[in-house]
N, C-alpha and C positions, 0 to 999 in steps of 0.2 A: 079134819083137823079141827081142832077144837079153838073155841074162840079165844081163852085166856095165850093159847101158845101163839096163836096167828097175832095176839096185841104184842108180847114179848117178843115175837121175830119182828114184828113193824118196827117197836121201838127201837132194835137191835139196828135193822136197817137205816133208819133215821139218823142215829147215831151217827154209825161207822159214816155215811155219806156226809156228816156236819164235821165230823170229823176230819172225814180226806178229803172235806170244800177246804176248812181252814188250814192244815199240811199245803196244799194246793196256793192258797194264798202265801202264807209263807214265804214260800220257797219263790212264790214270783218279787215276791218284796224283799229278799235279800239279795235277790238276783241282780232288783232296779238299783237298790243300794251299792254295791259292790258295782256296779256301771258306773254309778253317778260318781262314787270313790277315784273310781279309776280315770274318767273324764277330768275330777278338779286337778289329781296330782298331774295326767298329762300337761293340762291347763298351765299348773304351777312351775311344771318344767320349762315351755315355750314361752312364758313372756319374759323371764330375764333373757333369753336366746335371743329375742325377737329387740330387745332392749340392748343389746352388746352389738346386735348387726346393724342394727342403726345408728348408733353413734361409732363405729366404724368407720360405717359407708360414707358419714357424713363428715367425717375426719379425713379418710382418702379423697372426699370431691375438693372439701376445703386445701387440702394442701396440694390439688394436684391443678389447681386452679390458681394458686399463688405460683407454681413454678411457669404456667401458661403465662402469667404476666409479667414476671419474669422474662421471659424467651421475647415476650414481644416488647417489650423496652430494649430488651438488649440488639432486636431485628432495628428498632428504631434507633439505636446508640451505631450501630456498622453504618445506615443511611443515611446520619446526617453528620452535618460538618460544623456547623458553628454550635451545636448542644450535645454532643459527643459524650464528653467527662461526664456532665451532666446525668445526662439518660444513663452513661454507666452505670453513676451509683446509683440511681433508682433501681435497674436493673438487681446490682449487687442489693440492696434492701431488701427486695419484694424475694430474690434468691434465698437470703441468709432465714428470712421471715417464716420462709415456707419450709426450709431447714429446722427450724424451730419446731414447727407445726409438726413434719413429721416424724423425731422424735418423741414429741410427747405423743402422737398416733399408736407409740409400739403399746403401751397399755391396753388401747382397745383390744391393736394385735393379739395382747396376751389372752387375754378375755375370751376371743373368737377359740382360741386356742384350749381352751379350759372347758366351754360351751360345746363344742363341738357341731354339729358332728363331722367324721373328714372331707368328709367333701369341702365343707363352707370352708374349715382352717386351710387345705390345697388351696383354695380359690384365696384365700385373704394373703396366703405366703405368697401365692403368684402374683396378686395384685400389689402385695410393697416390695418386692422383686422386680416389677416392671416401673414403678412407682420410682425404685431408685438408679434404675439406669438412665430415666426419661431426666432423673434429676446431675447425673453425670454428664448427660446430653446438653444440658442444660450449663452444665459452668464449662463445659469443654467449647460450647458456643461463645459463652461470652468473654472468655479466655482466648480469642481468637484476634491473635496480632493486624492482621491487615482483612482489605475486605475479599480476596481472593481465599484465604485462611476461610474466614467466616462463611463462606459459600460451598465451598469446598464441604464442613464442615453441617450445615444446615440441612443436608437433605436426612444424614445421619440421626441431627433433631427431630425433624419430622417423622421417623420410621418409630422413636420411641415414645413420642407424643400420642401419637398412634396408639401402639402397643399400651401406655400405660393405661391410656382410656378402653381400649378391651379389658387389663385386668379388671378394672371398675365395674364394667355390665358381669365381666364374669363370677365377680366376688356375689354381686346384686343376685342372678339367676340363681349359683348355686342357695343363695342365704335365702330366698324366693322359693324354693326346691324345699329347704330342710321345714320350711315355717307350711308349706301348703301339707309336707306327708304328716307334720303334728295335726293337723286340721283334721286329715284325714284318719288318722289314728285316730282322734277326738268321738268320729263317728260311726266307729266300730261298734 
């Protein structure tokens, strides 16, 4: 092989390999790009979710804590005698108050609802689902003419006081669930 052919195949060599370094590069730097793309819109998806389950959750502690004080003003209106009326209407107040409360809650509600995903919205329908029986428990207690009524009636509160505080962790876990698999999906 003569020398001018053996410079012309080096060069040739040289080439194609500068060539398929940089193809090579490429292709790994639209690869990180289209990652890094697909990481920000994940990203961009999961903080309003992350934003709508927390002012939920923190709507259902707030109103499910107003009806607990509630219950126990009313437990303290059946036990006493000389502040009865009294402790009623606090009772009926901190009732009516928490009524208030969650009403304006169904918004988040909605939210949850729009966000998705099903699980969380199951979890948030069950949690104002239990949320509103523990609140029927609640005026059906304090609606309770004598203190054998009120007893009678009481252990009934308790089973949905209960229950409504499961909706609650359960809203929390599943909303805990959908924000860890964005995480997870993040590091695909």
């Amino acid at each position: 092989m003569d020398a001018g052919l053996a410079g012309v195949l080096g060069a040739t060599v040289g080439a194609v390999g500068t060539g398929g370094a940089a193809v090579v590069a490429a292709l790994l730097a639209r690869s990180q790009a289209r990652f890094q793309l697909t990481a920000e819109h994940r990203k961009s998806l999961r903080e309003p979710r992350r934003a709508a389950y927390v002012a939920y959750a923190s709507a259902l502690r707030e109103t499910y804590e107003l009806f607990v004080k509630a219950k126990y003003l009313a437990e303290d209106a059946h036990a006493s005698t000389d502040r009865r009326e009294e402790l009623r209407a606090e009772a009926l107040r901190e009732y009516q108050e928490a009524t208030q409360r969650q009403a304006a809650m169904e918004h988040d509600a909605a939210v949850i609802h729009v966000e998705g995903p099903r699980e969380v919205t199951r979890a948030s329908v069950g949690a104002s689902s239990k949320l509103q029986k523990f609140r029927s428990a609640v005026l059906d207690y304090m609606s309770a003419a004598t203190e054998l009524d009120a007893d009678h009636r009481f252990a009934l509160l308790e089973e949905k006081e209960a229950e409504a505080h499961t909706g609650y962790l359960e809203f929390l876990y599943a909303a805990s669930d959908a924000l860890d698999a964005d995480l997870l999906a993040l590091g695909e």
